[in-house]
N, C-alpha and C positions, 0 to 999 in steps of 0.2 A: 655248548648250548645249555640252557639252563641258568646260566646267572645273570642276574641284572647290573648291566653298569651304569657309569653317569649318562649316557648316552639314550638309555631306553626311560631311566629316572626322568629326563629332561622333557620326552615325547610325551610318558606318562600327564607329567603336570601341565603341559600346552594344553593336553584332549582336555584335563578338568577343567582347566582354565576357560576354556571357548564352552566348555558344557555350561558351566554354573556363574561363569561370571565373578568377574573382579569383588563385587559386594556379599554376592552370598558365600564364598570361598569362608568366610572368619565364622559365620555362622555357623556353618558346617566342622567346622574344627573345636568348635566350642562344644559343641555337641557329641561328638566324639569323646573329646576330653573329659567332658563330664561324664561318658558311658564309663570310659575307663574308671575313672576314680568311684563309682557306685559299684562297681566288679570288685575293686579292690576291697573298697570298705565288705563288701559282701564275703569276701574270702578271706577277709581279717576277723570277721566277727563270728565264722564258723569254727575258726580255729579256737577265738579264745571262749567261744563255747564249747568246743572240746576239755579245753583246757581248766574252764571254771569245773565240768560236771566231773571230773577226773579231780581236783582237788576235792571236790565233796565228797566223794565217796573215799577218799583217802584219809578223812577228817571222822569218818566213820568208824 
């Protein structure tokens, strides 16, 4: 118990299916995806703000 297989995967996507509907289903994934990739950019651009303030004061 504890892992999911194709079987509970399949039940999973019915429930959303009959929840949200054939139409709003892409919407809902668009929107996600776009959450994802503003995460990213967000966790990309604290790094190379590490990384820029670290060359300056190296430069120093």
């Amino acid at each position: 118990m504890g892992r999911i297989g194709m079987p509970e995967i399949l039940v999973i996507l019915a429930v959303v299916l009959l929840l949200f509907g054939g139409k709003k289903i892409p919407e809902l994934m668009k929107g996600l995806g776009s959450g994802v990739n503003e995460f990213k950019k967000a966790a990309k651009g604290e790094d190379e703000a590490n990384a820029a303030s670290k060359k300056e004061e190296e430069t120093k």
